[in-house]
C-alpha positions as CSV (number, residue, x, y, z in Angstrom):
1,X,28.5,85.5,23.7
2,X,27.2,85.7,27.1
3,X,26.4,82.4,29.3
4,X,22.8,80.5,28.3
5,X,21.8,80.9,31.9
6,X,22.2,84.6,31.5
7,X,19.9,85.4,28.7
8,X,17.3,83.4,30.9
9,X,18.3,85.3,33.9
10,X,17.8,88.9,31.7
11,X,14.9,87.4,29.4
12,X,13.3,87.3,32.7
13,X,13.9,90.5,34.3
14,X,12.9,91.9,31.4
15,X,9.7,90.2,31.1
16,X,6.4,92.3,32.1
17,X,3.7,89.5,31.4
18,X,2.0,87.3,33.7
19,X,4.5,84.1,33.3
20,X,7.6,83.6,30.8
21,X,9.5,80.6,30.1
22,X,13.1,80.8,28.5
23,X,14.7,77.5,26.8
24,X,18.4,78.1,25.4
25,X,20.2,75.6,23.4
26,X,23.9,75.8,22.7
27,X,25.0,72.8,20.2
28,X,28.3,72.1,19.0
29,X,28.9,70.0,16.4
30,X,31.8,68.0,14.3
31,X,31.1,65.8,11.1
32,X,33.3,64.2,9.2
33,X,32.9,62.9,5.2
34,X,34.9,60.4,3.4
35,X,33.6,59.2,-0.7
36,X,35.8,57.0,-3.0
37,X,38.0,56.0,-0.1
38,X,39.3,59.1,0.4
39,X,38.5,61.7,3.0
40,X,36.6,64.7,1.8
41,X,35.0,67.4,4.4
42,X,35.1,67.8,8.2
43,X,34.5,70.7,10.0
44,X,33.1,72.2,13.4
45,X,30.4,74.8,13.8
46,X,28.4,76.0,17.1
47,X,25.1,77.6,17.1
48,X,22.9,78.9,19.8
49,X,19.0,78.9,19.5
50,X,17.0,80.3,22.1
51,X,13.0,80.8,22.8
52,X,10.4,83.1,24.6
53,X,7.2,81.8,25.5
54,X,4.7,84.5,27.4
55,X,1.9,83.9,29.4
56,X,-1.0,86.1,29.7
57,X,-4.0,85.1,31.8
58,X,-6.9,86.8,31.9
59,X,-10.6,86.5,33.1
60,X,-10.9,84.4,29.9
61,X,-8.1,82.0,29.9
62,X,-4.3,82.2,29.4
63,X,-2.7,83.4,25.9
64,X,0.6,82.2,25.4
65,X,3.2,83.1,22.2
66,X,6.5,82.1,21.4
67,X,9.3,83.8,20.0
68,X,12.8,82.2,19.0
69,X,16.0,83.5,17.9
70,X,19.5,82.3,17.3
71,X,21.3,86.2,17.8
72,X,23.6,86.0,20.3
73,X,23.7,90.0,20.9
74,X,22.4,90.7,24.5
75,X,21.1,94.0,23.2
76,X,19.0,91.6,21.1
77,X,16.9,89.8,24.3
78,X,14.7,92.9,25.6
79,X,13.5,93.0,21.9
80,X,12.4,89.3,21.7
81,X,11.0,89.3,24.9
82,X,8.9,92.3,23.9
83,X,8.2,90.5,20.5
84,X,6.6,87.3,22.9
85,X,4.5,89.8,24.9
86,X,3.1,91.1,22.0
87,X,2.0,88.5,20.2
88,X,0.7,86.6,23.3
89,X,-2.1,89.7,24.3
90,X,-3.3,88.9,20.7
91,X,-3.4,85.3,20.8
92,X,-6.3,82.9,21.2
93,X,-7.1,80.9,24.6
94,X,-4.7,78.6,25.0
95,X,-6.8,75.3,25.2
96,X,-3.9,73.7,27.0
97,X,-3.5,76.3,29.5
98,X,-2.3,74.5,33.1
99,X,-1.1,76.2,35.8
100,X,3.2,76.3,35.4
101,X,5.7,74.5,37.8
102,X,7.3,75.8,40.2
103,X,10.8,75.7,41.9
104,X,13.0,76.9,44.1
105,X,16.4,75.4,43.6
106,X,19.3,75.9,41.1
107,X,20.9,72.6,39.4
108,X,24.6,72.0,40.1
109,X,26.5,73.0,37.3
110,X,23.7,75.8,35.9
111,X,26.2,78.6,35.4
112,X,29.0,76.9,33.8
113,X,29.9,77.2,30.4
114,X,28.3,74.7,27.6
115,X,30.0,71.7,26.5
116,X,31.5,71.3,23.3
117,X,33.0,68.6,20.6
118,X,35.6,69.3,18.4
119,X,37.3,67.0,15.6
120,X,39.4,64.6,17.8
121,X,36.1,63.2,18.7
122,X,36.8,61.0,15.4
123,X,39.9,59.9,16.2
124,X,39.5,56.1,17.0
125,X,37.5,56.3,14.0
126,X,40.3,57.1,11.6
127,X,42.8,54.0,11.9
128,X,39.6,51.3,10.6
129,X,38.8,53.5,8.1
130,X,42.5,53.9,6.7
131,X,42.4,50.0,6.7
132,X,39.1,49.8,4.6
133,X,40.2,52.7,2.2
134,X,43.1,50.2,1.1
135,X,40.4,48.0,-0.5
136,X,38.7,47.3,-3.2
137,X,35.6,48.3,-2.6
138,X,34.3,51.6,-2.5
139,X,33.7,52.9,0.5
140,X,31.0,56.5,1.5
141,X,30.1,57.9,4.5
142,X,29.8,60.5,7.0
143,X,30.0,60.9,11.1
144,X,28.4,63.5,13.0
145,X,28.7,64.3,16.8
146,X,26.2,66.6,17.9
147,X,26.8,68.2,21.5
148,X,23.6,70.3,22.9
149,X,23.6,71.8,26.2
150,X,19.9,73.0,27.2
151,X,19.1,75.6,30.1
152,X,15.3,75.9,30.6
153,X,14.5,78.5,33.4
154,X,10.8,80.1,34.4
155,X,9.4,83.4,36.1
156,X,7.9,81.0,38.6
157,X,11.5,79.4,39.6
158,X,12.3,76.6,37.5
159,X,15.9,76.0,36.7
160,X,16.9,73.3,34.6
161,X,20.0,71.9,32.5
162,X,21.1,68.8,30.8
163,X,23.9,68.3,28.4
164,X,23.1,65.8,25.7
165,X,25.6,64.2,23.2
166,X,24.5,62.1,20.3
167,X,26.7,60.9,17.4
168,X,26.1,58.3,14.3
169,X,28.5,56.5,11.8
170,X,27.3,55.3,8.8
171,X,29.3,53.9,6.0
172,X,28.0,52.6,2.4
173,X,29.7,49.7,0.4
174,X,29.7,49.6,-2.8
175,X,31.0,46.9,-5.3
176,X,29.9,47.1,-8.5
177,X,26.4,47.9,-8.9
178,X,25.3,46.4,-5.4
179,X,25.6,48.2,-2.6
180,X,25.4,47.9,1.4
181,X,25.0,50.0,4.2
182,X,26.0,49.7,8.3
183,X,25.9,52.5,10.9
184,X,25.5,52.6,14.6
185,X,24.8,55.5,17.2
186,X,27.2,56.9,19.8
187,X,27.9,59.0,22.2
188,X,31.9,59.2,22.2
189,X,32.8,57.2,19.0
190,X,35.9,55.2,21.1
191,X,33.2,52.1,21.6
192,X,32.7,51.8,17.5
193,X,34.1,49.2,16.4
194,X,35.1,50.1,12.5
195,X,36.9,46.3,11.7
196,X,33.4,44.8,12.7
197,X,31.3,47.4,10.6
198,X,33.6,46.7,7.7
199,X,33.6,42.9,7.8
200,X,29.7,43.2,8.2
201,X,29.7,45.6,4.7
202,X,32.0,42.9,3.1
203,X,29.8,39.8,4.2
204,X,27.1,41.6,2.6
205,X,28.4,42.6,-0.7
206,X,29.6,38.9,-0.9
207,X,26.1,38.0,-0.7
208,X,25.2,40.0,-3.8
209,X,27.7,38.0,-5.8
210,X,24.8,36.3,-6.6
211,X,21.6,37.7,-7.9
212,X,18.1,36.6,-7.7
213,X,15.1,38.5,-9.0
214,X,11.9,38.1,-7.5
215,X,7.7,39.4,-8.0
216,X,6.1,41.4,-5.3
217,X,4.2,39.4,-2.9
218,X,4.5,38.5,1.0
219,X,7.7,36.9,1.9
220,X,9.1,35.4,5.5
221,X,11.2,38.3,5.9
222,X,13.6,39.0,8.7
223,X,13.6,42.9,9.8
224,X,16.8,43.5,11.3
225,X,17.3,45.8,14.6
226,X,17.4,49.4,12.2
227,X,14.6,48.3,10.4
228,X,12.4,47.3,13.4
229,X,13.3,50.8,14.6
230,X,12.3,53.1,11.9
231,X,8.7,51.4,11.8
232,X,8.5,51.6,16.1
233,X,9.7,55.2,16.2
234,X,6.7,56.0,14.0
235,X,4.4,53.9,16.3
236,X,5.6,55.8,19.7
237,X,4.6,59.4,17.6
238,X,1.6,58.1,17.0
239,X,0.7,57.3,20.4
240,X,-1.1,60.2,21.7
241,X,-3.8,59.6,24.2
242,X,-5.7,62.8,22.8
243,X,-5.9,61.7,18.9
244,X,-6.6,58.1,20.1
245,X,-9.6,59.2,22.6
246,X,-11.0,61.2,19.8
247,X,-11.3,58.2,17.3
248,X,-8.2,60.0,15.1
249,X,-5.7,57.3,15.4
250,X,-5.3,53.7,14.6
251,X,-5.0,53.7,18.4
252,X,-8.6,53.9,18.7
253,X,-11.7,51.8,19.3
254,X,-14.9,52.4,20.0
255,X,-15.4,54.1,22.6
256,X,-12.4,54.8,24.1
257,X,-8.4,53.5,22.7
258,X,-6.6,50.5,22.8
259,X,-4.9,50.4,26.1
260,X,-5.7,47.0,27.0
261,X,-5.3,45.2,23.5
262,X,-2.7,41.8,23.2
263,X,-0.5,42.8,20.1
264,X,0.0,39.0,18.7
265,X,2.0,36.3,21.1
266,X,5.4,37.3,21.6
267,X,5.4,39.0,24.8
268,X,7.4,42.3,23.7
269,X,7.8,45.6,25.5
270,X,8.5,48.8,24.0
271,X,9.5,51.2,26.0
272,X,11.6,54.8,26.7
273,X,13.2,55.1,29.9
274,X,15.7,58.6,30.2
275,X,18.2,56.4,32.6
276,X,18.7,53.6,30.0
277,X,22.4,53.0,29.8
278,X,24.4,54.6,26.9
279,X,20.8,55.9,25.8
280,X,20.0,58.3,28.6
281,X,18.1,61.2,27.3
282,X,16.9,64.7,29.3
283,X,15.2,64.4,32.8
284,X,13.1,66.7,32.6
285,X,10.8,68.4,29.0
286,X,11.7,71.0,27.5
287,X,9.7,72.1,24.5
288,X,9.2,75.6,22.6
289,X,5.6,74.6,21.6
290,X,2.5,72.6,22.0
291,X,0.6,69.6,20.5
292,X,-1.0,66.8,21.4
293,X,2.0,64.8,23.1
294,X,3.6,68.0,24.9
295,X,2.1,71.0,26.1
296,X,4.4,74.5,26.4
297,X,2.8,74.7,29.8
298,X,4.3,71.3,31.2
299,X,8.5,73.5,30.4
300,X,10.1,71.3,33.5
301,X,7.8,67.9,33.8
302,X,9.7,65.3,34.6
303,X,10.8,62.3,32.2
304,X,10.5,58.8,33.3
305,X,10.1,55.1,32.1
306,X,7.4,54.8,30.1
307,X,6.1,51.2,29.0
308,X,4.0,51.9,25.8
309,X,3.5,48.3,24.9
310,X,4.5,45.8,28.3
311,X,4.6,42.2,27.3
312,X,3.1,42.5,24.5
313,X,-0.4,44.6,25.8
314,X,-0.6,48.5,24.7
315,X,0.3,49.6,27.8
316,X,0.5,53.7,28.2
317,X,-0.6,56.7,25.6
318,X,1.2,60.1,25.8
319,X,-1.0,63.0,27.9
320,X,0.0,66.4,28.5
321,X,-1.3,67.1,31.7
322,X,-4.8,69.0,30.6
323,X,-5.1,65.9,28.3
324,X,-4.6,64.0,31.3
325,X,-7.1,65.8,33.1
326,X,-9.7,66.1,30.2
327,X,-9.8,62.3,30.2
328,X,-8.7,61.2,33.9
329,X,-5.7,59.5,32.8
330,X,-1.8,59.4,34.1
331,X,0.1,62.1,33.0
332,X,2.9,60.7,30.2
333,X,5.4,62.4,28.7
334,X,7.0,61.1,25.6
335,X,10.7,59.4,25.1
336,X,13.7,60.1,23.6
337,X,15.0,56.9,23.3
338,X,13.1,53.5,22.6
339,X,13.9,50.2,23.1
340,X,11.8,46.6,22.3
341,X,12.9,43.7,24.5
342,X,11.1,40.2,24.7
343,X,13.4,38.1,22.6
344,X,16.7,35.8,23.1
345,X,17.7,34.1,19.8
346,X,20.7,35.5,17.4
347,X,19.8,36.9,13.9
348,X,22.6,34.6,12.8
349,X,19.9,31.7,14.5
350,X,17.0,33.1,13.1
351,X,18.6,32.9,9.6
352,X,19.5,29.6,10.1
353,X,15.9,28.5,11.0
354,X,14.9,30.2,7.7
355,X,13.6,27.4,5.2
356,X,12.9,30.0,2.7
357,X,13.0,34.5,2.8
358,X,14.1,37.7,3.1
359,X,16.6,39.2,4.5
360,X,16.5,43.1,4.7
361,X,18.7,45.5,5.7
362,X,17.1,49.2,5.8
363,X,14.2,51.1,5.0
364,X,13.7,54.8,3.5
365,X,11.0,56.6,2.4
366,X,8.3,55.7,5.6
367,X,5.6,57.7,4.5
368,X,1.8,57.3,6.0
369,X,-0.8,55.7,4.4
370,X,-3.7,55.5,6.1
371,X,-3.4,56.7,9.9
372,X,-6.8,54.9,11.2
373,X,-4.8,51.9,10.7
374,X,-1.2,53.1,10.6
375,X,-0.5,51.5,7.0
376,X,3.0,53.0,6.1
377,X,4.5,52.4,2.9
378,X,8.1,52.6,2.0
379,X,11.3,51.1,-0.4
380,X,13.7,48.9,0.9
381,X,17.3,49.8,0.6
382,X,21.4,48.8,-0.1
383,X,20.6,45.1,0.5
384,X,17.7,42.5,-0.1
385,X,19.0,39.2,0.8
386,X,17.4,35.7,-0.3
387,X,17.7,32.9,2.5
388,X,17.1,29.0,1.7
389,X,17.7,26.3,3.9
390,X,19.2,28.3,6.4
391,X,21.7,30.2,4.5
392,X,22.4,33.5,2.5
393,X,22.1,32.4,-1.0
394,X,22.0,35.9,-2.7
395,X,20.8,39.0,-2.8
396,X,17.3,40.4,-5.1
397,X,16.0,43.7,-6.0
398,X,14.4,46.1,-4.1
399,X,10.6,46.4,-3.2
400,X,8.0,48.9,-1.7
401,X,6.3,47.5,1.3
402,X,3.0,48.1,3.2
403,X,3.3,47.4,6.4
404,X,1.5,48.6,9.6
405,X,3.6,48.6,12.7
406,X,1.1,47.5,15.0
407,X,-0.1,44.7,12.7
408,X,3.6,43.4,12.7
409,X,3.6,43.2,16.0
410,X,0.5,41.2,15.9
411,X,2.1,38.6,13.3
412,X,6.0,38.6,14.5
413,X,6.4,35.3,15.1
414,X,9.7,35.5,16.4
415,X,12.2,38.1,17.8
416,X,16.0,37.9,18.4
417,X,18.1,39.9,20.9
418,X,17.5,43.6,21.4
419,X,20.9,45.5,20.9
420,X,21.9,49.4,20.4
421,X,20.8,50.3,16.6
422,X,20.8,53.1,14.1
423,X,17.7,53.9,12.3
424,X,18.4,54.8,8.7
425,X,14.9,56.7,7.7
426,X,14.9,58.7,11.4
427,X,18.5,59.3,12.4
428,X,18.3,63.1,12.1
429,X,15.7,63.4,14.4
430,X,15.8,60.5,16.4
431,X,18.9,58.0,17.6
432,X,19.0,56.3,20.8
433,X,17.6,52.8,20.1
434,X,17.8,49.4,20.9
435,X,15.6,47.0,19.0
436,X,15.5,43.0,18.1
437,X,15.2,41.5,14.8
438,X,11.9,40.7,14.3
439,X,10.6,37.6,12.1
440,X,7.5,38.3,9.5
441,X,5.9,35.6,8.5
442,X,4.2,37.1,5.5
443,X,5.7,40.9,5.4
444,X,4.1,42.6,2.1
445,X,6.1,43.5,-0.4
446,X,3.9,45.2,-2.7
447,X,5.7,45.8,-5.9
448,X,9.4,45.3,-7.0
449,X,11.3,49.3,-6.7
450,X,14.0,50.0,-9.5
451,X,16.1,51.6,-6.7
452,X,19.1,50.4,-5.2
């Protein structure tokens, strides 16, 4: 397998269209599985994916195509290239057609082999869970380390690479018929702490010792950090400028969007920011494909802090930059990480100031309602707590909520400290976070789920 930056180098040369623009992914991986308090699976694998995207401009406009592959043949590359020329002369105007960047330098480090993970990645990981295995309760779970170098090279002289490592442990509790779940991102698995996670997962199944059945209705219910991050990493995908000028998302208002708008009165800020310690994502987009967040044009755009909500006022909307244009805005390019500030109490404080609620754990099954206002619904899952008079009493069944991220940020009445999280419903697309619980005062629960 030859080096990524040589299939861009000969995807180039053989290129014969106006403009071509090569993205190569190497990613290693290493996952490990334990059920029953035993281990089960691990294992290693590596895969290359790579794309074409060809430009043709003509009197009318530009055409642009993409072609991907994961062979890692070279004979293979003159074909897909010819594959991308093709289908470009028959495509439409590209609507999003901007001029591409340009460059002239070579990144340090842009002919050197990818990076990769292996197995020993888990090793810190092994001694806790030996420890937890010797229990009684029943302990599931998996760990994945995902290594994924990226090369992203142009016909008008961009070079780019960034290596990107992102890795998750999640572990289920079960003791009888409750269950509980924990999990936290990382990027090298030696800063997990396993005894913590497992004391956490015992605390909880104590709580369901005791069970208390309850109706649907809207309870004081504290979100905690993975729950408040599922429900904000659907908000930031919803915030495209485009949609939201064109009255298509619950971003919009008369004439024009929301930028502007208080969201309630806790002075929160959500934000992405590529240089965010521990969370740091790519400097610079790379994407095979257009919408209306990321145009294939922008290959090379630089990444920066974006605040989308800044003390608590919508703040910023993603623009490609012919969106930008269109509607004489600030070209924005989306995050890979997100992170809500604005608090400074405990949970363990914001349970205690809890007369009477609910204390959840995670959410699955986020699914869109209604976008004009952003109404998800979804089930709550492996742990309902009930709080009264400051204290854990017991745990109750499950419930589907409906819930609109940007109306909870209107109502939260309170927030605790922001620390790194894991979202459950999201984690295979999206990791780095680092969210607050948030209080509800009157979160809807809007029937009782038989799921556990």
């Amino acid at each position: 397998m030859i080096a990524g930056h040589e299939v861009i180098e000969r995807a180039l040369s053989a290129a014969t269209v106006d403009e071509t623009i090569v993205i190569v992914t190497d990613s290693s991986e290493a996952s490990l599985r334990w059920a029953g308090n035993s281990m089960t699976t691990n294992g290693i694998s590596t895969l290359r994916r790579w794309t074409v995207m060809s430009i043709v401009r003509t009197d009318a406009g530009a055409r642009a195509a993409t072609v991907s592959s994961t062979s890692v043949d070279p004979a293979d590359i003159a074909g897909v290239v010819a594959a991308a020329e093709r289908a470009a002369r028959a495509a439409g105007v590209a609507e999003d057609a901007m001029p591409l960047l340009t460059g002239t330098s070579v990144p340090d480090g842009w002919e050197a082999p990818s990076q990769r993970t292996n197995i020993d990645v888990f090793g810190s990981l092994t001694g806790g869970l030996s420890s937890g295995f010797d229990g009684t309760d029943q302990l599931y779970g998996f760990a994945h380390h995902q290594v994924e170098t990226v090369w992203l090279g142009s016909s008008t002289g961009i070079r780019k690479r960034y290596t990107q490592p992102t890795g998750s442990v999640e572990i289920n509790g079960k003791r009888g018929d409750a269950s509980a779940w924990v999990g936290t991102g990382t990027t090298r698995f030696d800063d997990v702490a396993v005894d913590s996670l497992l004391a956490d997962l015992s605390t909880r199944l104590d709580w369901a010792d005791t069970r208390v059945d309850l109706p649907a209705g809207r309870y004081e219910t504290i979100l905690p950090p993975s729950a408040v991050a599922d429900l904000m990493i659907y908000l930031m995908w919803t915030m495209e400028g485009r949609g939201a000028q064109e009255g298509r998302t619950a971003l919009s208002r008369a004439g024009g969007t929301r930028i502007g708008e208080k969201l309630g009165t806790l002075d929160l800020t959500l934000f992405s920011d590529p240089a965010a310690p521990g969370l740091e994502y790519s400097p610079f987009l790379a994407t095979g494909s257009s919408n209306d967040s990321v145009s294939l044009f922008d290959n090379g755009l630089p990444t920066s802090r974006v605040d989308w909500i800044a003390d608590g006022v919508i703040n910023a909307l993603s623009y490609p930059r012919f969106a930008a244009e269109e509607y004489a805005t600030p070209v924005t390019v989306p995050g890979d990480n997100l992170i809500l500030t604005g608090g400074d109490t405990s949970i363990e404080d914001m349970i205690a100031g809890t007369e009477r609620g609910l204390l959840l754990t995670t959410m699955w099954y986020i699914r869109e309602v209604d976008p004009a206002t952003l109404l998800l619904t979804g089930l709550t899952r492996d742990g309902v707590y009930l709080v009264e008079d400051g204290e854990v009493v017991g745990s109750t069944n499950n419930f589907r909520f409906n819930e609109s991220p940007l109306d909870l940020l209107r109502r939260a009445s309170q927030a605790g400290i922001s620390s790194p999280t894991l979202p459950r419903e999201w984690k295979d697309w999206f990791t780095r976070t680092a969210m607050p619980p948030l209080r509800i005062p009157d979160f809807h629960m809007s029937s009782v789920s038989a799921a556990q």
